[in-house]
N, C-alpha and C positions, 0 to 999 in steps of 0.2 A: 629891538635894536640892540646891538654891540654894546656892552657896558664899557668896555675903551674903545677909542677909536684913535689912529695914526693921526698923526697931523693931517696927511693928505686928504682921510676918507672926513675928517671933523672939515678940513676947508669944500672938502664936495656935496655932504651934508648941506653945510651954512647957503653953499652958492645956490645949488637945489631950494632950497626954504624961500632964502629970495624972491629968485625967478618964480616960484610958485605962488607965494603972496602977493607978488607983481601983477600977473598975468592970471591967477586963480580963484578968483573972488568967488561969493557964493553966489554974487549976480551975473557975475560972468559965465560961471556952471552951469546955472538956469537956463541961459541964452542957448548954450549948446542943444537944449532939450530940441531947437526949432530947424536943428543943424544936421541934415540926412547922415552924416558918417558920424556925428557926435563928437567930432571934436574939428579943431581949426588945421589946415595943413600949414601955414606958417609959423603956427607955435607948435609943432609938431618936428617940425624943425630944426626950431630956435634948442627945443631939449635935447636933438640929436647931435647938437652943435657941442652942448652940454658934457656929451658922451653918452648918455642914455641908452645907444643901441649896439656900442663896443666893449661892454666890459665883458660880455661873453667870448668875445669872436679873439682868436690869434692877432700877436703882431701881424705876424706875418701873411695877416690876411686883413691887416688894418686897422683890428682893433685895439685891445689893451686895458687892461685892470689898474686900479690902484692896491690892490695887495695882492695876496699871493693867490687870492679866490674871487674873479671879477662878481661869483655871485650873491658872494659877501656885501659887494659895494653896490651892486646891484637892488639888491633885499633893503639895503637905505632909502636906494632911490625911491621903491613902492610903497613904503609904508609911509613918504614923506609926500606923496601921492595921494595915497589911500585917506592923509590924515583932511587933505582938501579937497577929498572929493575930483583929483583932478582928471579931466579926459586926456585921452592918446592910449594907442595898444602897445605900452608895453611889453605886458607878458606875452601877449601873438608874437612880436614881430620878435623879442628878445629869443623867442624859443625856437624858429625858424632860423634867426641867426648864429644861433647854438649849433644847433645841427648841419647847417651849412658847413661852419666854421671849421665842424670837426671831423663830418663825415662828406661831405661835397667834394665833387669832382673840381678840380683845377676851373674848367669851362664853367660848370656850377659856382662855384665861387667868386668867379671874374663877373659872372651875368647879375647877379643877385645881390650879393656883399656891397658893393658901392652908393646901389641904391638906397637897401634898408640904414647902411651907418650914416651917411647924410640925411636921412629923413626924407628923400622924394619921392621914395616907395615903400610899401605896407604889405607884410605877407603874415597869414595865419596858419595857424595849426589845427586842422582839420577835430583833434580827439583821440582816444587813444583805443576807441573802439576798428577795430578793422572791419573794411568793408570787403565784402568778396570781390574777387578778382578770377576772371579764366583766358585760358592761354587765345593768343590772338588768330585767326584763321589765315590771314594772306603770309608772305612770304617773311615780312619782318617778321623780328625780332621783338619781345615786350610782352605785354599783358593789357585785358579789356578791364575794365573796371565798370561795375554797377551798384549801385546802390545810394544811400544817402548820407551824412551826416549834419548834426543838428545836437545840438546849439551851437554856433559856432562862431566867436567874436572877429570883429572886425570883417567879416567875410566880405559884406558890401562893395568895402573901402579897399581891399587888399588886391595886391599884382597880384601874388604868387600865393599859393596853396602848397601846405605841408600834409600828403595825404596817407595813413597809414590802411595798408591791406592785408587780406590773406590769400594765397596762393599755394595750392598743394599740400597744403597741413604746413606752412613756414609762413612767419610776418615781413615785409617788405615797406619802403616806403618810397615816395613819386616826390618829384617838387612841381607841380603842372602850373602856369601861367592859367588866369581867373579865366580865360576869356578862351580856352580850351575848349575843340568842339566836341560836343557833350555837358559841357559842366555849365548848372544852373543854379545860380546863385539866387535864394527868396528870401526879402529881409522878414524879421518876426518883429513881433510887436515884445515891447521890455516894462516894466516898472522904472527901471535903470533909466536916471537923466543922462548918464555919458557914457555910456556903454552901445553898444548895436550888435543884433545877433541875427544870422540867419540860416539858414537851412542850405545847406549844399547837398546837392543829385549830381552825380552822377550815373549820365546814362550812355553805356558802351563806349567810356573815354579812353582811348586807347593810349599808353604808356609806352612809348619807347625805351629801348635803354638807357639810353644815354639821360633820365632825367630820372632813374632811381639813383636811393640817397644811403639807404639803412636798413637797417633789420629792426630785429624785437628788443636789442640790448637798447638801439639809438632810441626807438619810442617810448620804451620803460624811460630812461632820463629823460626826455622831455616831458613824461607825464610827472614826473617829479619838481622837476624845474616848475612848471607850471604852477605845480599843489602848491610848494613854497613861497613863490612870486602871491598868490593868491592873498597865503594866509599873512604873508608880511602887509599887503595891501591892505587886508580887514583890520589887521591888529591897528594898522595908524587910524584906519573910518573910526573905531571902539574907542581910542586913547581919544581923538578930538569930543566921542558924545560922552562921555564920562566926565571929562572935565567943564562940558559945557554944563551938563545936567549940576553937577557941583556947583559952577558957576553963580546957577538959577537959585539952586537951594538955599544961597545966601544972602542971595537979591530978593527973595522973595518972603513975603511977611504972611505971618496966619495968625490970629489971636494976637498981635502984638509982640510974636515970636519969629524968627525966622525958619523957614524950611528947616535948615540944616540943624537945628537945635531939638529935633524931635529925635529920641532912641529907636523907636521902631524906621525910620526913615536911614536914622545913620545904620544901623544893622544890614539895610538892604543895599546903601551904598557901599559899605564894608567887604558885603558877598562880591560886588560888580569889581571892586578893583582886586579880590582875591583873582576872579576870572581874566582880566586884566593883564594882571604880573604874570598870571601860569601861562597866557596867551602868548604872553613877549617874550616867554623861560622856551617853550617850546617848540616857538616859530623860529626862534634863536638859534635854538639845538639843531632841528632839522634842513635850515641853511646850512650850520657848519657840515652837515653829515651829506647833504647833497654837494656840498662845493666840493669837498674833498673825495665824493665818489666813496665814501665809508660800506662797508657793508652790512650796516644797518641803517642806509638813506631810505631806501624804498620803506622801512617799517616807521622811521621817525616821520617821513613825510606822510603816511597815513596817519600817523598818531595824530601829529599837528592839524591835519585837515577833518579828523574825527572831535578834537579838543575847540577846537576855534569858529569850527562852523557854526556847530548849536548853540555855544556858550555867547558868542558874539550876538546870535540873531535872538538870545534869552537878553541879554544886555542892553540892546536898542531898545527892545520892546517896554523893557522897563522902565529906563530910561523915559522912555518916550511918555507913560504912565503918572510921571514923579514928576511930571510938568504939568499936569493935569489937562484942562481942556484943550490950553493953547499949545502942548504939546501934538495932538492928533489933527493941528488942522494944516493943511497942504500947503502952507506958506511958511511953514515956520523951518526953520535951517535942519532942524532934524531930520527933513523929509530930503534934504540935499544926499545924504549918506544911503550909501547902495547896497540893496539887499548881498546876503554874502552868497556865493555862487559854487561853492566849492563841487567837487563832485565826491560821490561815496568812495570811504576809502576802498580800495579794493578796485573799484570800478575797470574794468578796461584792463587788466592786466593781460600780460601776453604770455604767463607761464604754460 
């Protein structure tokens, strides 16, 4: 997080915290585990109500920021998220909305945009691997699309699909409605209590004009957006089990000592909030460097997602460890926090 914040982003902050203490309990998260989309559509909602799904998108296409980088205030919102374990697709819908906002056709935008900033519809982003693509046989115009993508959040739940391809040695991208014929949507099974992933086919979907979006510059930023969105996410899950595990360490007694009174125990707490702060320095940096489109985004946002992946998934684990038995059994709140998802830096590039 922002070590200053405006007035406005500390009032949007505090309102987000609320609303999520409210409505985000650890029992509440659980509940979702029995919930097919993983999360509620009325408090799905209520967030978008919030502004959750505008800070990417233009006025002038309805949305709006409170600073000068909606992904600034955006990056609050997930790690304010991340810190409760909360459900809703964010990063999907915010990244489709992204691209809509900036590269969508007038019609694209009128069809799409309304939906996602009110919250009564859900679109994802396919990945940033491109699937082949060949040119159509009948008389239109467009491209046939085949192949698959996988993993791919919110897919279940979602209207619209953000599909990126290749065609002719060039990258392209489609915004196809879920329910396109050809496209098969297969949930996968997750660890993740509020997350849902599944597998999308496409077989022989045929792509009109009229419903490409972008090229390889547009996907490079969304696979950016995305890594940032991610690691701001992880950094709140890491900040809430550090401070619990501390918590523990001093509620808990051994010899007539407290956890936390041990040198070898504080040494390895020492290490986790090193990983911590450099977590929060660097998901920090790579927001600013995405928001502002810098040209060193694509390198900082691999950093961050090479720095916070492992260090994070070293962190829980220890964590989880330094609570000893009752730490590793399936009820205990540390099982509430979601494995980190990031993908390899590098992944998927379109150079």
């Amino acid at each position: 997080m922002e070590l200053q914040l405006s007035d406005d982003q500390q009032a949007f902050v505090d309102t987000a915290r609320r609303f999520l203490a409210a409505e985000c309990s650890t029992a509440a998260v659980r509940a979702t585990e029995a919930v097919p989309e993983g999360f509620d559509r009325g408090w799905w909602r209520r967030g978008a109500e919030l502004g959750w799904t505008s800070l990417l998108v233009p006025e002038s296409a309805g949305g709006g920021a409170l600073s000068e980088h909606g992904l600034s205030d955006l990056a609050l919102v997930a790690e304010e998220m991340g810190r409760c374990v909360a459900p809703g697709p964010l990063a999907p819908v915010n990244v489709v909305a992204d691209a809509v906002g900036r590269s969508g056709s007038p019609a694209q935008r009128a069809a799409v945009l309304p939906g996602l900033l009110d919250g009564s519809a859900v679109a994802t982003w396919c990945g940033p691997s491109p699937i082949e693509a060949s040119d159509r046989t009948d008389a239109t115009t467009g491209v046939v699309l085949t192949g698959r993508c996988t993993p791919v959040e919110a897919a279940a739940a979602a209207d619209h699909l953000l599909v990126t391809f290749r065609h002719r040695g060039s990258v392209g991208q489609a915004l196809l409605a879920t329910d396109t014929p050809g496209v098969t949507v297969t949930p996968l099974r997750s660890l993740d209590l509020v997350r849902r992933f599944a597998e999308v086919r496409f077989d022989g979907v045929a792509v009109p004009a009229d419903t490409l979006l972008g090229g390889a510059a547009c996907a490079e930023r969304q696979l950016q957006v995305w890594t940032v969105l991610q690691c701001a996410e992880t950094v709140g899950a890491i900040d809430r089990v550090l401070a619990m595990t501390i918590e523990y360490l001093g509620d808990r007694y051994s010899f007539g000592r407290p956890l936390a009174s041990y040198q070898a125990l504080k040494h390895r707490v020492a290490d986790q909030k090193l990983w911590l702060e450099a977590s929060h320095a660097i998901t920090t940096g790579a927001v600013r460097a995405v928001a502002a489109q810098a040209d060193n985004a694509a390198e900082l946002a691999s950093a961050a997602a090479a720095w916070v992946g492992p260090h994070a998934t070293e962190l829980v684990q220890d964590c989880i460890q330094l609570h000893g038995g009752i730490g590793v059994t399936w009820e205990h709140d540390l099982h509430s926090l979601p494995p980190t998802r990031h993908r390899e830096p590098g992944d998927g590039r379109h150079a």
